[in-house]
C-alpha positions as CSV (number, residue, x, y, z in Angstrom):
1,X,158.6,102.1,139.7
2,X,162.3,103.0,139.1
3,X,163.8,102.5,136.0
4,X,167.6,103.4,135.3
5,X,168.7,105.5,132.2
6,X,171.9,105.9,130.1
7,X,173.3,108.9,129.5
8,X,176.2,109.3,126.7
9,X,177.9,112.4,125.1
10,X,179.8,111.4,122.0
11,X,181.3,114.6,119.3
12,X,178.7,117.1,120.8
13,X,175.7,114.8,120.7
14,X,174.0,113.9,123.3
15,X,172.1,110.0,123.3
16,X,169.3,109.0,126.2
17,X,169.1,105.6,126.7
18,X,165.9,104.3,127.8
19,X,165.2,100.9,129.1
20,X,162.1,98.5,126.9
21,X,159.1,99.4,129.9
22,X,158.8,95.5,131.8
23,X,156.9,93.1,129.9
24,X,153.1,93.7,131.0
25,X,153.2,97.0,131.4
26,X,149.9,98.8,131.3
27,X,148.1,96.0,129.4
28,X,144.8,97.1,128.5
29,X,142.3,94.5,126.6
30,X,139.2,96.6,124.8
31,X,137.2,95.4,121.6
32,X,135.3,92.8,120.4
33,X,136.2,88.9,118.7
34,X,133.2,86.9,117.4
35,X,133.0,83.3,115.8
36,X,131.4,79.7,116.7
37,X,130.7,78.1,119.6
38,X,129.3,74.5,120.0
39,X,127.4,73.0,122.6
40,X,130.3,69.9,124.6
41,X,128.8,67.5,126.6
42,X,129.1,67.8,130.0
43,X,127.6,66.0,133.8
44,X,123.6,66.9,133.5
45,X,124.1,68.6,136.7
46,X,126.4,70.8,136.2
47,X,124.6,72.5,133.5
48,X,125.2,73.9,129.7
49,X,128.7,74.0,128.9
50,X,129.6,75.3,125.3
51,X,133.4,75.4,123.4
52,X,133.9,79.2,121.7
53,X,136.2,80.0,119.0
54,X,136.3,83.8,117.8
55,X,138.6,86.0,116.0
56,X,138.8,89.7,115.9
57,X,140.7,93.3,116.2
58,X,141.3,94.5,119.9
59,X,143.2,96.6,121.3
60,X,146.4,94.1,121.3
61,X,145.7,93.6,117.7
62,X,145.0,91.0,115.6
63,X,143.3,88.3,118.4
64,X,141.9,85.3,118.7
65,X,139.7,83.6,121.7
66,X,139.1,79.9,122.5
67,X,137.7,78.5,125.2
68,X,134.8,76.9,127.5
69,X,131.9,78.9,128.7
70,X,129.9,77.3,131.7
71,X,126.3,77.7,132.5
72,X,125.1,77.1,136.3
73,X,124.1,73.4,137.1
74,X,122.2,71.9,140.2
75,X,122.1,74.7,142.1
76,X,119.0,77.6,143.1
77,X,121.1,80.3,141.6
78,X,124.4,80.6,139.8
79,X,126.6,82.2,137.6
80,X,127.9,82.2,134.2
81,X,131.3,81.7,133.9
82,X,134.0,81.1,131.2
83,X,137.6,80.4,130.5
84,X,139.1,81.8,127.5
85,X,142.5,81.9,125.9
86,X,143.4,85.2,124.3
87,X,146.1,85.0,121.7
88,X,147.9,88.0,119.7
89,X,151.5,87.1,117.8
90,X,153.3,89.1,121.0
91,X,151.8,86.3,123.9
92,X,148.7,84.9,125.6
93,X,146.3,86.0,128.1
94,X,144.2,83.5,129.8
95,X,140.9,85.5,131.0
96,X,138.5,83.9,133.8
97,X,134.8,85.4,133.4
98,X,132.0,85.5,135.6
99,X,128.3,86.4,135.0
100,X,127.8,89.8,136.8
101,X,124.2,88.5,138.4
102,X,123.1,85.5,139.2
103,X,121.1,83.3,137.0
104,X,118.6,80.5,137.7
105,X,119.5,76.6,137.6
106,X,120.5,75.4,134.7
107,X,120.6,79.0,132.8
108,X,122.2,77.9,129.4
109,X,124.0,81.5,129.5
110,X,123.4,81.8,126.1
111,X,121.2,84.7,125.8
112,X,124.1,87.1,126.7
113,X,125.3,88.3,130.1
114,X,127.6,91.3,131.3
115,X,130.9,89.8,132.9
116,X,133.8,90.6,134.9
117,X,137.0,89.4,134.2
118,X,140.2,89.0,135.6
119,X,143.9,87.7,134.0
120,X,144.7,84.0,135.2
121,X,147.8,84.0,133.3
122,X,149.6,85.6,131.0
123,X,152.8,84.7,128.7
124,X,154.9,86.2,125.9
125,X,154.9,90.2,126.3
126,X,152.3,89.9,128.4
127,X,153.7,87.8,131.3
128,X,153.7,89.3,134.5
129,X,150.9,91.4,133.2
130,X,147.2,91.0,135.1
131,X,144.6,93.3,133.1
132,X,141.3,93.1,134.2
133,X,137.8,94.6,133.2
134,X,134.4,94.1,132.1
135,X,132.3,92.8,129.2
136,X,129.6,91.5,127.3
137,X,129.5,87.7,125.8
138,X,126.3,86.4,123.5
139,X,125.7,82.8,122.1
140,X,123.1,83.4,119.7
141,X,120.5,80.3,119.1
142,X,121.8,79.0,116.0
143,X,118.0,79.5,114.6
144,X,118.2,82.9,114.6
145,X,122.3,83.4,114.0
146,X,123.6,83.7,110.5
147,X,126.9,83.2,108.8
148,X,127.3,87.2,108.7
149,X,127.2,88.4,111.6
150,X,129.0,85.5,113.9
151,X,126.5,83.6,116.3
152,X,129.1,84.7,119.1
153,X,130.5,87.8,120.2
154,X,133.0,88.4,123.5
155,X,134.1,92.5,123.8
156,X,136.2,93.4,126.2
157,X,136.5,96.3,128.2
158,X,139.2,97.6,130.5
159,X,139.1,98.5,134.3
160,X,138.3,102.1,134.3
């Protein structure tokens, strides 16, 4: 990539002028949000479908995540997958995830499972960005989550 520079010489001093680096530039997402989820109602053959709103610290800052996460439906095998909106005050990322292995029919995808992710779209400083990377998401079973910590947890991690 080229960028142009500025060079001025006023009363002996000498003044760079660098351009802003292109909005997007070396985007990395890494860290974790956690929250709520709830179960929506979806086709019975298209399996568990859940609605996830987290908050948290990541590498973009202050963060939040909504979304859909989608289990497998009628099928022998399938993945986990998930749409999630990540917002800071500088833009928006929209993340697609999908399961790393295969589940079975019907998997509510709840238990946890290691994803990949890629950027659908991004706006704000972000735009024209398209980080990428891997991660972790867990639903816990709302008998066994508490108030403190979260019953769900999304990190993020960047291509390496």
């Amino acid at each position: 990539m080229t960028h142009n520079i500025a060079v001025a010489v006023t009363a002996g001093a000498l003044a760079v002028l660098l351009p802003a680096l292109p909005a997007g530039a070396a985007v990395t997402v890494h860290g974790t949000v956690a929250g709520t989820y709830s179960s929506t109602p979806s086709n019975p053959d298209t399996g568990h479908a859940y609605k996830l709103t987290a908050r948290g610290h990541t590498s973009l800052g202050s963060t939040t995540a909504r979304g859909t996460v989608q289990g497998p439906g009628n099928v022998a095998a399938g993945r986990c997958t998930a749409r999630l909106t990540v917002a800071t005050s500088k833009g928006t990322i929209v993340v697609a995830l999908r399961s790393q292995k295969q589940v079975t029919s019907f998997a509510s995808c709840r238990n946890g499972f290691a994803f990949n992710w890629h950027t659908a779209r991004a706006t704000g400083d972000y735009q024209g960005s398209s980080p990428s990377g891997t991660g972790t998401l867990t639903l816990v079973a709302r008998a066994h989550a508490s108030r403190t910590p979260p019953p769900a947890y999304v990190t993020f991690d960047p291509s390496h």
